[in-house]
C-alpha positions as CSV (number, residue, x, y, z in Angstrom):
1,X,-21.3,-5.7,-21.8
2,X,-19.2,-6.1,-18.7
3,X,-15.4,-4.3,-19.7
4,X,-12.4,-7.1,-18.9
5,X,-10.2,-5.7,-16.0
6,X,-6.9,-4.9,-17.4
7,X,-5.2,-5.7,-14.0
8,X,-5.9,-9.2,-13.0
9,X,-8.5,-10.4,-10.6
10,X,-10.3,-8.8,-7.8
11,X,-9.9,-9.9,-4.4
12,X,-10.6,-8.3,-0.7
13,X,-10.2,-8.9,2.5
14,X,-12.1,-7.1,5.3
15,X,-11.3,-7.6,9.0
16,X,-14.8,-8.2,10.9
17,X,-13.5,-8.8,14.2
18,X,-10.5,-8.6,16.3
19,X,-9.8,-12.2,17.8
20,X,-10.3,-13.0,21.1
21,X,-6.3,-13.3,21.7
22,X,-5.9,-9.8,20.9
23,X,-3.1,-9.7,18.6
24,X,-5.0,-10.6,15.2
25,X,-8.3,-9.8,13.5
26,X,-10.8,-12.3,12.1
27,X,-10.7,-11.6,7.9
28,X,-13.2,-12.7,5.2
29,X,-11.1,-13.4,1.8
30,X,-13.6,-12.8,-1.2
31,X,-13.4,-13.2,-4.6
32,X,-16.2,-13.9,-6.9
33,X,-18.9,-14.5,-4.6
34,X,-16.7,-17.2,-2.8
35,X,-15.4,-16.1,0.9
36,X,-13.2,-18.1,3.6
37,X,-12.8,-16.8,6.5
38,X,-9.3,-16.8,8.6
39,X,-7.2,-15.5,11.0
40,X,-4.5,-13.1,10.6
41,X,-1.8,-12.2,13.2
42,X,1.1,-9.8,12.9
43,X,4.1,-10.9,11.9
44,X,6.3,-8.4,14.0
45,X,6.6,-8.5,17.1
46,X,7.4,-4.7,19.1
47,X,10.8,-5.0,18.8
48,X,11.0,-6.1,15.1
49,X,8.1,-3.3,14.2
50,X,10.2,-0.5,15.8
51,X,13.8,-1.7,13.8
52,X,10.9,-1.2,10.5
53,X,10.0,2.2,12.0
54,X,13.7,3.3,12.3
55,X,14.2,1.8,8.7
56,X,11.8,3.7,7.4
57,X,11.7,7.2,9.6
58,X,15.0,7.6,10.9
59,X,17.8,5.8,9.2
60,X,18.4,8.1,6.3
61,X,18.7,11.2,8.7
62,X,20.0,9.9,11.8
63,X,21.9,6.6,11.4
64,X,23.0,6.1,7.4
65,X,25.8,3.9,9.0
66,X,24.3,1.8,10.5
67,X,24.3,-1.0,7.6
68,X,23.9,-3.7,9.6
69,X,20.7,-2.9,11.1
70,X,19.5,-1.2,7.7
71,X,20.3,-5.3,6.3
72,X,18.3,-6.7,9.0
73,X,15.5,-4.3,8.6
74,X,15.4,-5.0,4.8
75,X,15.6,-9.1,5.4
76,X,12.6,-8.8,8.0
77,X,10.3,-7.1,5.5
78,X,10.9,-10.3,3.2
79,X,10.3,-12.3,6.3
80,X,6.7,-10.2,6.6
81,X,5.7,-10.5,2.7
82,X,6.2,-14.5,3.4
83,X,4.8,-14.6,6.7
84,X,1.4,-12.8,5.2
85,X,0.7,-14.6,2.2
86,X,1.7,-18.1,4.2
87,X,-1.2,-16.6,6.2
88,X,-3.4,-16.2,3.0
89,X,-2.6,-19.3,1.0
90,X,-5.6,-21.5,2.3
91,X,-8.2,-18.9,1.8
92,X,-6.8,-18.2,-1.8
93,X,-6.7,-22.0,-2.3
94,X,-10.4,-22.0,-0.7
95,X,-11.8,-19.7,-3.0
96,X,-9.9,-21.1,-6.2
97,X,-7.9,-17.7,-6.6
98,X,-4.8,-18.6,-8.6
99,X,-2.0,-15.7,-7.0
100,X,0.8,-17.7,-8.7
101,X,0.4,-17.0,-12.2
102,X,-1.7,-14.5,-12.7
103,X,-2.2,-10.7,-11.1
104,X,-4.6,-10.2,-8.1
105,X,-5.6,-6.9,-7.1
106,X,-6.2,-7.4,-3.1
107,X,-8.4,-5.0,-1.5
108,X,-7.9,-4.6,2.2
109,X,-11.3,-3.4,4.2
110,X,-11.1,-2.0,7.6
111,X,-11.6,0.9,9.9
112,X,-8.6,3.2,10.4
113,X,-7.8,3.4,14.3
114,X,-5.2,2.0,16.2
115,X,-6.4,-1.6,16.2
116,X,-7.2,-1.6,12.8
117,X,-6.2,-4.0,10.4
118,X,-4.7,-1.6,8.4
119,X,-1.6,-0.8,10.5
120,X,-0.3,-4.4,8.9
121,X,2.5,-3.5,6.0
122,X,0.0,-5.0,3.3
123,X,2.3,-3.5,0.5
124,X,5.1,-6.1,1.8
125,X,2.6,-8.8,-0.5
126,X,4.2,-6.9,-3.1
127,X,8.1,-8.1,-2.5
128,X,9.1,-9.1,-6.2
129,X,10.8,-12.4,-4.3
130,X,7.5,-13.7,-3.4
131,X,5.8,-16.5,-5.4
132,X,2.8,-14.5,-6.0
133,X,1.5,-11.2,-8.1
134,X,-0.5,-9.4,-5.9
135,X,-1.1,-5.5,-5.6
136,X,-2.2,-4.0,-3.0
137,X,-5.0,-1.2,-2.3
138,X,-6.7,0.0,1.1
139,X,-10.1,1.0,1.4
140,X,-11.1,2.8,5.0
141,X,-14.6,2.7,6.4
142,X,-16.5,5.6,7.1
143,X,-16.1,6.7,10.8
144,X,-18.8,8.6,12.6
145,X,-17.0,12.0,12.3
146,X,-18.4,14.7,10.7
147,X,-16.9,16.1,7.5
148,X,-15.2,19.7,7.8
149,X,-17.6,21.9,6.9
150,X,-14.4,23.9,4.8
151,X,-13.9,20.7,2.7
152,X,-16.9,21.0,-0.1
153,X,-19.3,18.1,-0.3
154,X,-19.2,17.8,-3.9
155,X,-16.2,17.6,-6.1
156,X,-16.1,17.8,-10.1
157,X,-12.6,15.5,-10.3
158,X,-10.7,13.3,-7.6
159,X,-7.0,14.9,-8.2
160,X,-4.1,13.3,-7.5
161,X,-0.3,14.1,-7.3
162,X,2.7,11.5,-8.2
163,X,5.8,11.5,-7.1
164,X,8.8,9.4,-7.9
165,X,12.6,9.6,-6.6
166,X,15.1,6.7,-7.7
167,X,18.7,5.8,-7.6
168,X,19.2,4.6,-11.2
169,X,21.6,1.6,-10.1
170,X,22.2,-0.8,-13.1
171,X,23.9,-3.6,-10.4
172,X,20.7,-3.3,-8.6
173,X,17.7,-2.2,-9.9
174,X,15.0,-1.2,-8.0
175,X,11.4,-2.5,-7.6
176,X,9.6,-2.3,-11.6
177,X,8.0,1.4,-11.6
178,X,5.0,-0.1,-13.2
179,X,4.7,-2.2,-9.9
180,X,3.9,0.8,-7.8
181,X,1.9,1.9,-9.9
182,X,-0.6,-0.8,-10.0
183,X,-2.5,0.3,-6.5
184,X,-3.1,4.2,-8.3
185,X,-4.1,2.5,-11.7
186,X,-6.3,0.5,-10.3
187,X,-8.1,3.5,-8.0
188,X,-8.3,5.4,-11.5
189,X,-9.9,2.7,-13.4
190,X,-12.8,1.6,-10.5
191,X,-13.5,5.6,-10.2
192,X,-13.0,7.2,-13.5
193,X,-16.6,6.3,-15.2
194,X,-17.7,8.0,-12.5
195,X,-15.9,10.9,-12.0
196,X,-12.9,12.5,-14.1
197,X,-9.4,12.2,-13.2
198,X,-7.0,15.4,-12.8
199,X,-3.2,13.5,-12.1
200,X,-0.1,15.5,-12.2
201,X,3.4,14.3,-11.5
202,X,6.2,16.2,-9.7
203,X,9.5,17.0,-11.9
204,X,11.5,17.1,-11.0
205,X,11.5,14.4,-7.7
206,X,12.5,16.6,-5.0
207,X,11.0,17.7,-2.1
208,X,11.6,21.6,-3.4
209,X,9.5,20.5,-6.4
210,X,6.8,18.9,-3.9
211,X,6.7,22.0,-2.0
212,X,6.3,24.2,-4.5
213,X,3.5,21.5,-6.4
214,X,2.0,21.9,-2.9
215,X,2.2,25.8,-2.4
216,X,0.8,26.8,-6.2
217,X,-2.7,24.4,-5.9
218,X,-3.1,24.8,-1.9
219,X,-5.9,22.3,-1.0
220,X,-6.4,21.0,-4.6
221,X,-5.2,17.4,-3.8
222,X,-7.3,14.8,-2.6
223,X,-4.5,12.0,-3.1
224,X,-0.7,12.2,-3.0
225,X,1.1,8.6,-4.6
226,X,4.9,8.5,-3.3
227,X,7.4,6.0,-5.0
228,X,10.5,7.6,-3.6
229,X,13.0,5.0,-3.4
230,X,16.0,7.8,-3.6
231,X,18.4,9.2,-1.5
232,X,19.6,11.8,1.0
233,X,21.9,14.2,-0.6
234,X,23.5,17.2,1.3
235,X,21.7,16.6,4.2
236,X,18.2,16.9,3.2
């Protein structure tokens, strides 16, 4: 007897072209054994994807004053989240997937290069603003390399490290923990009847405790799950 899935409903998309204009990919949206194809472009332009990159690379280090750009960075994430499910709305409306009310797991297929689909922010879907409850999970096709022969071809347990680092701010809260969690409970629960599941979590969330995570099980980790919404404090 088939298990209920304790997250919501099962969706994926998987990019099988890029279009002919270059700047998006031709998806299939599938969901119980109904699929629509569509169109998705990027949502950023060069300029706007660089102001992200800043955001997200350089800010905390380089520029913490600059608020006003950090605001505009913020408001054109909630701009992409929008822009991406306005995108999605007629193939979840064409393969009766209800994203409104209840919980959709959305699996995004692609190859991992440059062009791939995958360098869209998919885990902007996840913006709490956004009328719809979807989590978001990548899955990478196999590429023609061949495997390191110092990685072994058989593994007893997929093992994966958390790590969290938040401001507790009672005037504004951050993002629901449970929220980011979604994409790594989901990865546990399609893998774990088939292979057991060694998860640790870094205390406490700083990068000396990473390291030192890192430097005691050398080459144990085959995942590494960040929810590190804190801060920069004396520099580091």
């Amino acid at each position: 007897m088939a298990t209920a899935n304790p997250l919501g409903a099962q969706c994926s998309l998987v990019a099988t072209s890029q279009g002919t204009d270059g700047q998006g990919w031709d998806v299939i949206v599938t969901s119980n054994l109904l699929s629509h194809q569509i169109h998705i472009t990027d949502p950023f332009s060069k300029t706007r994807e660089n102001d992200l990159k800043w955001y997200l690379e350089d800010r905390a280090l380089q520029d913490p004053f600059a608020e006003k750009r950090a605001m505009d960075a913020e408001k054109s994430l909630e701009f992409y989240g929008k822009n991406l499910y306005e995108q999605l709305k007629p193939a979840f409306a064409r393969i009766n997937v209800d994203v409104a009310s209840k919980q959709v797991c959305l699996a995004i297929g692609g190859r991992n290069d440059g062009q791939s689909i995958h360098r869209l922010h998919w885990e902007a879907l996840e913006y709490p603003e956004l009328p719809c409850n979807i989590c978001v999970y990548r899955i990478q096709e196999e590429t023609n390399i061949d495997a390191s022969k110092d990685i072994p071809k058989k593994k007893t347990s997929l093992n994966l490290l958390f790590m969290t680092a938040r401001v507790l701010d009672k005037v504004k809260p951050d993002v629901d923990q449970r929220l980011i969690l979604r994409p790594v409970c989901s990865l546990i629960a399609r893998i774990s009847s088939a292979m057991p599941i060694d998860f640790d979590v870094v205390r406490p969330g700083t990068f000396e405790a990473l390291e030192q995570w890192l430097s005691q099980r050398k080459e144990h980790y085959d995942l590494i799950h960040f929810d590190v919404h804190g801060e920069v404090v004396n520099g580091r």
